[in-house]
C-alpha positions in Angstrom: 55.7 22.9 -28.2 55.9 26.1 -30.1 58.9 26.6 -32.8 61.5 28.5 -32.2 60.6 30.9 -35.2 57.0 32.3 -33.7 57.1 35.7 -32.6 57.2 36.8 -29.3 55.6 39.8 -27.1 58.7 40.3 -25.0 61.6 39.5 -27.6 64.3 42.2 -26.3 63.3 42.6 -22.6 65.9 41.7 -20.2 64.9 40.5 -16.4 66.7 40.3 -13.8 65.2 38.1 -11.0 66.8 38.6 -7.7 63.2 36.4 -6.2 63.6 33.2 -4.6 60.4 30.4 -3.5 57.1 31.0 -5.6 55.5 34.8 -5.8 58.6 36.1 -7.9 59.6 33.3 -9.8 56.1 32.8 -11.3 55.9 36.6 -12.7 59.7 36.0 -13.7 58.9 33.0 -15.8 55.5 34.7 -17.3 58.3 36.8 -18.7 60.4 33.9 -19.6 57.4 32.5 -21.3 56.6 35.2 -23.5 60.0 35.7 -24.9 62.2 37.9 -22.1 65.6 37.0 -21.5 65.2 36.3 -17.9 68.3 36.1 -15.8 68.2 34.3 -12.3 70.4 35.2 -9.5 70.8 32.6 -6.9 73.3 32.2 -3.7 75.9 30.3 -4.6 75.9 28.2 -1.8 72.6 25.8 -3.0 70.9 28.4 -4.8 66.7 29.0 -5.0 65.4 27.9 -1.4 63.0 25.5 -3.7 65.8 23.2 -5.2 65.9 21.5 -2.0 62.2 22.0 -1.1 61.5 17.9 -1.7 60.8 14.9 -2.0 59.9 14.7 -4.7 63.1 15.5 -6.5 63.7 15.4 -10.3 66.2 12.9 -11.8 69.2 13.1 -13.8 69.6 10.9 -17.2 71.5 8.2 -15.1 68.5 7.9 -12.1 70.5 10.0 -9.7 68.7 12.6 -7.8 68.3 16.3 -9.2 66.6 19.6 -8.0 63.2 19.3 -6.1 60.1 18.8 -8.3 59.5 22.4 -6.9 61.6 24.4 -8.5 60.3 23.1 -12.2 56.9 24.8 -11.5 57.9 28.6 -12.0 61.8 28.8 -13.0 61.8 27.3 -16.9 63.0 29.6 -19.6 65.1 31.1 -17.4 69.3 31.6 -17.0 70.8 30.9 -13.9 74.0 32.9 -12.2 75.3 32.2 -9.1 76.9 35.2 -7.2 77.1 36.2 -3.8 76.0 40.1 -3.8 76.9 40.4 0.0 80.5 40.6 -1.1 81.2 44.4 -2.5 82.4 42.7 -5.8 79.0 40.4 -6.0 76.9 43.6 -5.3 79.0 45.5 -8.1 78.5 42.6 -10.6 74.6 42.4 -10.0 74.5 46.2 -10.5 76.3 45.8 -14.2 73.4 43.4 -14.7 70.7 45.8 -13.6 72.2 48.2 -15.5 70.9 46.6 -18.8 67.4 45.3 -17.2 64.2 46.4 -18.6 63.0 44.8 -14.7 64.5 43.8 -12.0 61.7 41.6 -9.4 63.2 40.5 -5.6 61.2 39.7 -2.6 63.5 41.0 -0.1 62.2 42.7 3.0 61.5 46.4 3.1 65.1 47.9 2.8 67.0 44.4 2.9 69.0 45.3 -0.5 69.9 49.1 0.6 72.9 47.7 2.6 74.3 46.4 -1.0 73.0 49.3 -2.9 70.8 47.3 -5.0 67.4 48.8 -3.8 65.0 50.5 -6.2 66.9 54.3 -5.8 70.5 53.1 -5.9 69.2 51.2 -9.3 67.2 54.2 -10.6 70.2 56.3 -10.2 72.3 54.4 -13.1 68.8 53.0 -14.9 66.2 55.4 -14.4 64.3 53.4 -17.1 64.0 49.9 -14.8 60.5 49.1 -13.5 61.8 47.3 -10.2 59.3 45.1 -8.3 59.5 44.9 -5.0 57.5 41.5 -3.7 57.0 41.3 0.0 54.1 39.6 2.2 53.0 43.1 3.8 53.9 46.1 1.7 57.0 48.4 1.8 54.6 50.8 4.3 52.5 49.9 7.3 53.0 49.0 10.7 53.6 44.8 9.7 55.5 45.8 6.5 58.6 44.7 8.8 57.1 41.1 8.6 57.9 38.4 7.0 55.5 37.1 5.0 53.9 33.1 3.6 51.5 32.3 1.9 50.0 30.3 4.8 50.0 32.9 7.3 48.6 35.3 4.3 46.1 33.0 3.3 44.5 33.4 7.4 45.2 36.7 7.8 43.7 37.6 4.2 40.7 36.4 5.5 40.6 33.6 2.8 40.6 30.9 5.8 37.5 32.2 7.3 35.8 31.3 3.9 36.8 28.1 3.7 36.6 24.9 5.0 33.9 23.0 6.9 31.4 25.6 8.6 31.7 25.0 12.8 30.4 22.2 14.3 29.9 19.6 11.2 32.9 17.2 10.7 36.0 18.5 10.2 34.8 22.0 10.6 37.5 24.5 11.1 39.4 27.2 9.3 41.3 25.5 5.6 43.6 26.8 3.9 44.1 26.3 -0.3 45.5 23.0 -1.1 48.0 25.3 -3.2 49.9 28.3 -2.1 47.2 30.7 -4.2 48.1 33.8 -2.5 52.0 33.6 -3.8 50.1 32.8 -7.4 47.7 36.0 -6.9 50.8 38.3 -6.0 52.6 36.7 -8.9 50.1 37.6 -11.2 49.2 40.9 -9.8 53.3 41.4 -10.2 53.8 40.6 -13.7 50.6 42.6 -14.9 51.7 45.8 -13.2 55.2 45.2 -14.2 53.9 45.0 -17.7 51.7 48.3 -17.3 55.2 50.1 -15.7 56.4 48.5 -19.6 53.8 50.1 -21.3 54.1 53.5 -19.4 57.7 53.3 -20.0 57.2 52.9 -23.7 55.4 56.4 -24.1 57.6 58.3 -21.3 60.4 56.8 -20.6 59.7 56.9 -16.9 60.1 53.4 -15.3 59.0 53.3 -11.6 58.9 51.4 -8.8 56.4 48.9 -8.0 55.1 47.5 -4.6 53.4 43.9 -4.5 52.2 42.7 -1.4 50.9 39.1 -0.5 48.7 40.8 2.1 46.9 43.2 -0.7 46.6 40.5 -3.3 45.0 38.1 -1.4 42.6 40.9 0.0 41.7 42.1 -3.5 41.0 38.3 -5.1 38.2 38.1 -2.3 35.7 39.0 -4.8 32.1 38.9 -4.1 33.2 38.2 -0.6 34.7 41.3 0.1 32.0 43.0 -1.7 29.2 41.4 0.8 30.9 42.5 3.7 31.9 46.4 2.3 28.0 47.1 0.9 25.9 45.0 3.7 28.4 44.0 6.2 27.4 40.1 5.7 30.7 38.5 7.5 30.6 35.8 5.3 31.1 32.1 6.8 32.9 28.5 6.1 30.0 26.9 4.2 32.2 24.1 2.7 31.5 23.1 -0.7 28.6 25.3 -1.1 28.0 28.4 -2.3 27.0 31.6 -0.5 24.6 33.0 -3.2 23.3 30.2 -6.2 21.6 26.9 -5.0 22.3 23.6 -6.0 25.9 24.9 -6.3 27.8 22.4 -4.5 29.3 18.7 -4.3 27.1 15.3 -4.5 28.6 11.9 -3.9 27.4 9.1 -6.7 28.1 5.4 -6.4 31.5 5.8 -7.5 33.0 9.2 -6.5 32.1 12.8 -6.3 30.3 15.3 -8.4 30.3 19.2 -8.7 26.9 20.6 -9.7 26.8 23.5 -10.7 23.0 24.9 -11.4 23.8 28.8 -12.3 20.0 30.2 -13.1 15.9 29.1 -12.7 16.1 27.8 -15.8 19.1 25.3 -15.5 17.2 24.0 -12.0 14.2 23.3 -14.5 16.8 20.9 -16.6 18.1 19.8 -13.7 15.1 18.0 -12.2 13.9 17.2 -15.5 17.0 15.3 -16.1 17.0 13.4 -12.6 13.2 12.3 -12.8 12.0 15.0 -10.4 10.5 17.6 -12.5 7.5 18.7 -10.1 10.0 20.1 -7.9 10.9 23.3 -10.3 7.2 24.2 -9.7 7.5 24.0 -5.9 7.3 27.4 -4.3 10.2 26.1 -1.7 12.3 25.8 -4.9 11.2 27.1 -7.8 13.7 30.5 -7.3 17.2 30.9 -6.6 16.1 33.1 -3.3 13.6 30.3 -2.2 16.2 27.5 -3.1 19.1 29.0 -0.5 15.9 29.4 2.3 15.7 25.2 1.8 18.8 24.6 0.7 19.2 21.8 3.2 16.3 19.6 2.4 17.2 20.5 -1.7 20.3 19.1 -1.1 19.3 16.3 1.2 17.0 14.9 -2.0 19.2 15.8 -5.1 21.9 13.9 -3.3 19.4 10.6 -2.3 19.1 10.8 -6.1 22.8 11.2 -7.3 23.8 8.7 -4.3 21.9 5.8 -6.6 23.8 6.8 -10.2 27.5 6.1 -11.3 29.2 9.5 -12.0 29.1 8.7 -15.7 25.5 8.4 -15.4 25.5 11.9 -13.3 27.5 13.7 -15.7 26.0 12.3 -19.0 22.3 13.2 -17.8 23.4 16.5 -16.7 25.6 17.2 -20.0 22.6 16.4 -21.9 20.4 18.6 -20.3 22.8 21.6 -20.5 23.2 21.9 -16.7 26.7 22.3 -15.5 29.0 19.4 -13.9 31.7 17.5 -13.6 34.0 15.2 -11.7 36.8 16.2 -9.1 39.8 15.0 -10.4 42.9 13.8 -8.5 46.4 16.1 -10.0 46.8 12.4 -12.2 43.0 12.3 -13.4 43.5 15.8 -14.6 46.5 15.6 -16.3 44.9 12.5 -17.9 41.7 14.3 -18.9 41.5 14.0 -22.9 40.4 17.9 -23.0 43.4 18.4 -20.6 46.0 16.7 -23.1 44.0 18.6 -26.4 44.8 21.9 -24.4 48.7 21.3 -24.3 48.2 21.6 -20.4 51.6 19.4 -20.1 54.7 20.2 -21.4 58.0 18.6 -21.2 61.1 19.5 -21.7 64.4 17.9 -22.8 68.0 18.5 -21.0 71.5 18.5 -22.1 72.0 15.2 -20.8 68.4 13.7 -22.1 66.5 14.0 -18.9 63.0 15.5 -18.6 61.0 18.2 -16.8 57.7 18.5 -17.4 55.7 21.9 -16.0 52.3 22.9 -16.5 51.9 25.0 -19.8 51.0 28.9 -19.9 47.7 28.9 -19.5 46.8 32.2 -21.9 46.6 31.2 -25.6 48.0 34.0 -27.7 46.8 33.8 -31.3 50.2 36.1 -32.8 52.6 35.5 -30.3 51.9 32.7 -28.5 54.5 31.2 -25.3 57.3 29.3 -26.1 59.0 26.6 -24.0 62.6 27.0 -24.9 64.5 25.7 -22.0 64.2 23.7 -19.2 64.7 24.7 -15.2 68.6 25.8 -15.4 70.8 24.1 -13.0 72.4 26.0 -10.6 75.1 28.5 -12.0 74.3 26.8 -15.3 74.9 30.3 -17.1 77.4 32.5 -15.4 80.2 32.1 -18.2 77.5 33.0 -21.0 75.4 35.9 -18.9 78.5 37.6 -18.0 80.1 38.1 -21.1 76.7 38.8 -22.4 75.2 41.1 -20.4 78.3 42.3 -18.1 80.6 42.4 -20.7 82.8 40.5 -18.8 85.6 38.0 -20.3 86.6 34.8 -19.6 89.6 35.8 -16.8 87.7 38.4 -15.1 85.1 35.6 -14.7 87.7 32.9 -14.1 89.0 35.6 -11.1 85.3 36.2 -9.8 84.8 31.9 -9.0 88.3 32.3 -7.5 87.6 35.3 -5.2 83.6 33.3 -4.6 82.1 35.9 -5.7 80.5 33.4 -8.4 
């Protein structure tokens, strides 16, 4: 945990985040993390779609049952309102609050807020300043921008399906998808880094803008070297499992006792590599002895590194392979990682106290900033948790005109 009197990057920004489920919750709490006030404005009637995304659920200080374990992944640091902007006097009250926001992020469909005049022109008109993300799965233009858009649909039609997975006719050969919704985590990041840029502009000009983040674009662009392949020498790249398309041995051995990645980047680390098993005429072996002759063979390469790796413990892998400055390592269940000692020297865990003593723990911000590093000040609001102190904060409001709002359910 960081203390309270660190500086941080984004001390004075506001945020308002209109987002609900993962893509724009995760940019909002990178914000959250690095010192913006971040507001949250949820449906009063049960709030972010991911408080009831369970089991699991968190747990009060008594043992009763909380918000789903879901919701603690991307909403910390944050301050939660509930009003319902469908009403004329909800749809006024969440344009006071855009009225002081540095950013406003939602993930709306294409249009969905013009009806309530809280879509990126009807904001500019009072705030021309506000960098206002739009987060959608298809993009505000295009013939599917109309869609809606998960990251599971996303994930095939981004093409990142095709790549993995077991290749055709081996067992369980099909199409995979990421045991994680990665393309909400790409468009996330993607999101916050642009809205950040929009910041930067803004800082010089003035000019805020408007910013459109689709899932559909940011899965395409994290396809990497895979895209690359296909747009210079049209190789359609396929499933090939564990293993990797360019750099042999690059995949995953079984030992006695579980599995092992190996991960043998260059000539030179295949040299320590079959010195360290016992094998070390086979680095002289035309059929091996390059990278390029290594994926020709890569089949019977594999077939013998993993007779050899089949007879060790991991330990026994991992230490050889450690020593000889090739790279490996184990694959971890979620529990073996979070008990990993490099894991727990890294701060990857942190946990938070509530009011009533119960805990959340989240996974930490993974960037380590050496002047202003993140700070985990609060814990996953409950729903509404804030509206007294937001809207006499950042609405101005006092406590009648909020007492008449809750009475009219607005709030």
């Amino acid at each position: 945990m960081t203390n309270s009197d660190t500086p941080m990057a984004l001390a004075g920004i506001k945020v308002l985040d209109l987002s609900r489920i993962l893509a724009g919750p995760y940019a909002a709490q990178m914000f959250a993390d690095l010192g913006a006030d971040v507001v949250k404005v949820e449906n009063p009637d049960g709030g972010d779609d991911t408080r009831k995304w369970g089991p699991p659920f968190t747990k009060n200080a008594d043992g009763s049952r909380d918000d789903a374990a879901y919701f603690s992944a991307c909403n910390r640091n944050k301050r939660s309102v509930t009003i319902d902007f469908s009403t004329k006097d909800g749809a006024d009250l969440v344009r006071q609050l855009a009225a002081k926001a540095d950013i406003l992020i939602e993930n709306f469909k294409p249009g969905g807020l013009q009806k309530y005049g809280l879509d990126y022109a009807s904001i500019a008109a009072f705030n021309p300043g506000i960098i206002y993300c739009s987060i959608t799965g298809f993009g505000q233009t295009g013939p599917y921008s109309h869609r809606s858009g998960y990251d599971f649909l996303i994930q095939g039609m981004g093409g990142l399906m095709s790549i993995t997975g077991q290749p055709d006719g081996s067992p369980g050969g099909g199409p995979m998808k990421v045991g994680v919704a990665v393309c909400d985590l790409f468009t996330g990041m993607f999101a916050a880094n642009a809205a950040l840029a929009a910041l930067a502009y803004r800082s010089r000009t003035g000019i805020g803008q408007h910013i459109d983040c689709a899932l559909l674009d940011s899965q395409i662009s994290m396809l990497a070297n895979q895209s690359a392949n296909w747009l210079n020498a049209e190789i359609c790249p396929d499933r090939m499992g564990n293993s990797h398309p360019s750099v042999v041995p690059y995949t995953v051995y079984e030992a006695k006792d579980g599995f092992v990645i190996i991960a043998c980047g260059n000539d030179k680390q295949f040299i320590r590599l079959t010195a360290a098993l016992g094998i070390p005429a086979l680095a002289d072996d035309d059929d091996f002895a390059s990278n390029e002759a290594r994926i020709k063979n890569r089949d019977r390469l594999d077939a013998m590194l993993g007779d050899i790796i089949a007879k060790l413990d991991r330990v026994q892998v991992i230490d050889k392979l450690e020593t000889a400055g090739v790279s490996c390592g184990p694959i971890n269940d979620i529990a073996e990682v979070f008990a990993d000692p490099h894991v727990k020297a890294r701060g990857a865990r942190i946990d938070q106290q509530r009011g009533d003593g119960s805990q959340i723990s989240s996974t930490a911000f993974a960037a380590k900033l050496g002047v202003t590093p993140a700070q985990y000040r609060t814990a996953p609001p409950r729903l509404g948790q804030h509206n007294d102190q937001v809207m006499q904060e950042w609405a101005g409001l006092g406590a009648d005109a909020v007492a008449a709002l809750r009475a009219a359910k607005v709030m």
